[in-house]
N, C-alpha and C positions, 0 to 999 in steps of 0.2 A: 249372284245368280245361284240358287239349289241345283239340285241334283235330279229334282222333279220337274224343274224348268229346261232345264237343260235334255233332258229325255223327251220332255214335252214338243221343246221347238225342233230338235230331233227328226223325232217321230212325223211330225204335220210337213215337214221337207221329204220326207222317205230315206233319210241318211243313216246310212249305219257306217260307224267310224273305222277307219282303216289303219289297222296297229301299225303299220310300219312306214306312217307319219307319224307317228308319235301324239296322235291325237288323243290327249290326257287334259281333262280342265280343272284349272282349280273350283274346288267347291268353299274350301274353308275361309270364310270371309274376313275372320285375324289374319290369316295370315297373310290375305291377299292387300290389305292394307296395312299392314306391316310393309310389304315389298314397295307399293306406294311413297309410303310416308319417308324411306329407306333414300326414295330419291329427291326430295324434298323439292318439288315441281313449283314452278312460279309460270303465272298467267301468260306473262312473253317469251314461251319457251314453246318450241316445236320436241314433239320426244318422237321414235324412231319407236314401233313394235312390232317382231317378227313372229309371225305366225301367230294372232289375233285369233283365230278360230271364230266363234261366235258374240264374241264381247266381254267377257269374264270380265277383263283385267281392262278392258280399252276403254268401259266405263269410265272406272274408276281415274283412268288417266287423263281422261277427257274432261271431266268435271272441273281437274284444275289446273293442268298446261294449256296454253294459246292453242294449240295444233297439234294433230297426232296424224303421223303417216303411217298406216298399216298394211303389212304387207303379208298377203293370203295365198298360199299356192292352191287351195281348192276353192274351187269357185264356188261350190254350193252353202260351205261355212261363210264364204265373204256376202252371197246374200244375205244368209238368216244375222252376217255383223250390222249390214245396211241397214236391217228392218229397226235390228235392236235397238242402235243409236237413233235414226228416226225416232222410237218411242218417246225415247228418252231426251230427247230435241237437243243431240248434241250430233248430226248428223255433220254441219257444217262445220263443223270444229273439227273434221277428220276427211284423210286422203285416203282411200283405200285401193291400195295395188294389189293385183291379180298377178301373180308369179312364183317362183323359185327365189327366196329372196339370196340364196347365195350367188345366182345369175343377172339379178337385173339390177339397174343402179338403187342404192338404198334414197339418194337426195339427200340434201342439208337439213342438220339436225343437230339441235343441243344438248340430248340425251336419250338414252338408249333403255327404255323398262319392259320387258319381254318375259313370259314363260316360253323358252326357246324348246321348238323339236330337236328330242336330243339327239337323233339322228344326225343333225347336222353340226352338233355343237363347234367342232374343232374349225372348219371351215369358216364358217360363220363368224364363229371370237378373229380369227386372224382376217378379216373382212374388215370388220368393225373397228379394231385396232388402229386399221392403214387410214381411218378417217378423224378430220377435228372433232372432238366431246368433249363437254364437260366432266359427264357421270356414263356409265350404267350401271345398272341393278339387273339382273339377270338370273334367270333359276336354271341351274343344270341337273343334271344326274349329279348325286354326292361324290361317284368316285371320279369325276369327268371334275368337279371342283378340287376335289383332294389332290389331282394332279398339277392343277394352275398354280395351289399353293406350295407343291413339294418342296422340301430341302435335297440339298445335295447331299447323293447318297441312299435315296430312299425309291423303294422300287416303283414311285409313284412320279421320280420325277425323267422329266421327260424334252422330246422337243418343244413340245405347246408349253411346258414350265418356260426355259431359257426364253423364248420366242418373246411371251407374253408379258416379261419378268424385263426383258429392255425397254418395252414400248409401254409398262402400265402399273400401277401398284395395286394388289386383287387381294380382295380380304374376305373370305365366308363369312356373313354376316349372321346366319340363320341356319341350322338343318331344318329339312321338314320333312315328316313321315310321307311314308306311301298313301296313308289314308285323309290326308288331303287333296286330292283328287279324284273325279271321275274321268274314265274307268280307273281304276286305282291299280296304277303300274307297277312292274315287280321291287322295283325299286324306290330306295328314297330319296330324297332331292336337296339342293342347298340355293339360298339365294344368297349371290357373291356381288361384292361391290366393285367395280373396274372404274379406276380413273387414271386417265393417261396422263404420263411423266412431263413436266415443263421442261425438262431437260435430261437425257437419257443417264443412266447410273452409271455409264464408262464408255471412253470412246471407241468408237467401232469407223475406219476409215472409209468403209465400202460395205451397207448395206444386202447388197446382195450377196456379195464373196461370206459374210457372217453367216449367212440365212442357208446358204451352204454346204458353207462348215458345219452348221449344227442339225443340218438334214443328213450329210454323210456320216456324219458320228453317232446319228443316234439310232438311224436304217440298221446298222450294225454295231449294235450298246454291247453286246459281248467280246467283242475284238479290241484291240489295243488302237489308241487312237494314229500312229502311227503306220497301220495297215486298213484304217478308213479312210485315210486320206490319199495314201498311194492306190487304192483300188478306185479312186473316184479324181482321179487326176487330172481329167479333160475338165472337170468344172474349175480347178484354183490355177493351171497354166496351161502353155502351149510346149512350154520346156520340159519335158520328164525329169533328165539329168538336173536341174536346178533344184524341180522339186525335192528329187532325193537326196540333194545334197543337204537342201533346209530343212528335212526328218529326221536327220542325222545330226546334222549340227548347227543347226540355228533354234529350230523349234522348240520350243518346253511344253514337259509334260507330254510327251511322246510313247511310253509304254503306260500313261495311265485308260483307264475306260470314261467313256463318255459320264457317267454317273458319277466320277469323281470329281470332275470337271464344273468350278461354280463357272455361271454366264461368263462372268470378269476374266476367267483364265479362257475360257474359249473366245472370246473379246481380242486376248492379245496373240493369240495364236493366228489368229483368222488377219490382223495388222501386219506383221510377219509377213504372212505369204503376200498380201498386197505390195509391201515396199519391195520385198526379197525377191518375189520368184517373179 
């Protein structure tokens, strides 16, 4: 779909796009089958799209997955998707949801191929994450993907690194300019590959005490980790004194900062407090 089509169906709706949905479509038709092709779709496969818009990309997904669930928070884009696929007689080959997809249930799905609002990016990945897939393919903001990939140490890495870095192995497959899209946004974009781990990279005894630990440590990435975790004490015990005592002398890696800290050593810290405190 051009850029004149897309103005065109637009227009005959009376829609004018509202930036802070992040209403940006790809035009550039490589690269929209590159990102496609990227997820290597097969006929008996349901695939998962977030924020469809008007069809761009659902097309093409449509053509060759079993099923596509698409999930639209403005309604007046989710008609002009209706019409499109109608055209295109691939109507029935797709579910289309009216909502906030970080609010309403996403359904069972084998894979996940989206140009996501990147408003929502962060939310969303750790959504999608807590669910079974095979694959996704997904385009973000570049610096929003330079963070999923960060190393340790780098001003890019972060909670959503560690988070996403237990539950998935994320690879930039692609940048892509700005002027691949209409309206062509200030920014430019990457389509990153997510597929989750069959078995996580190190053990973590308690999920949530981990998830935690690496919200308190990184809320306050400048502090020593050993005064993130005592200023957030009501989440890892009901003992202060014990606590203090395992900051002292059980814990490692205690005056280093959150950025120092790969997943694995935040991993055995966060174990620690489960048996210890």
């Amino acid at each position: 779909m051009n850029k004149e089509e897309i103005i065109r169906r637009l227009g005959e709706n009376g829609i004018k796009l509202v930036k802070s949905l992040g209403q940006n479509f790809l035009i550039d038709e490589r690269v929209l089958r590159r990102q496609v092709d990227f997820a290597n779709l097969e006929s008996s496969e349901t695939v998962l799209e977030i924020g469809p818009g008007i069809g761009v990309l659902t097309v093409e997904i449509a053509k060759r997955a079993g099923h596509v669930i698409a999930i639209e928070k403005d309604i007046r884009l989710a008609k002009i998707l209706s019409d499109v696929l109608r055209e295109k007689d691939l109507l029935e080959k797709c579910e289309i949801k009216i909502g906030d997809a970080v609010k309403i249930e996403l359904g069972n799905f084998d894979k996940v191929v989206s140009n996501l609002p990147y408003q929502i990016s962060s939310p969303i990945t750790f959504k999608i994450i807590e669910n079974e897939f095979k694959l996704a393919i997904l385009m973000y903001q570049y610096e929003f993907a330079k963070r999923l990939v960060a190393k340790v140490g780098s001003k890019d890495y972060s909670r959503l690194t560690v988070n996403v870095y237990y539950k998935a192995e994320v690879h930039i497959l692609e940048k892509v300019p700005r002027s691949a899209f209409f309206p062509s946004p200030k920014v430019d974009s990457a389509i990153v590959e997510i597929k989750p781990r069959k078995e996580p990279p190190f053990e973590v005894l308690d999920e949530k005490n981990f998830k935690d630990l690496v919200d308190a440590i990184f809320m306050q990435r400048r502090k020593k980790i050993k005064n993130c975790i005592l200023s957030n004490w009501t989440k890892f015990t009901k003992n202060k004194d014990r606590l203090e005592f395992a900051v002292e002398r059980l814990l490692p890696n205690m005056d280093k900062r959150a950025e120092e800290l790969t997943p694995e050593d935040i991993g055995k810290i966060s174990n620690i407090l489960v048996k210890r405190v």
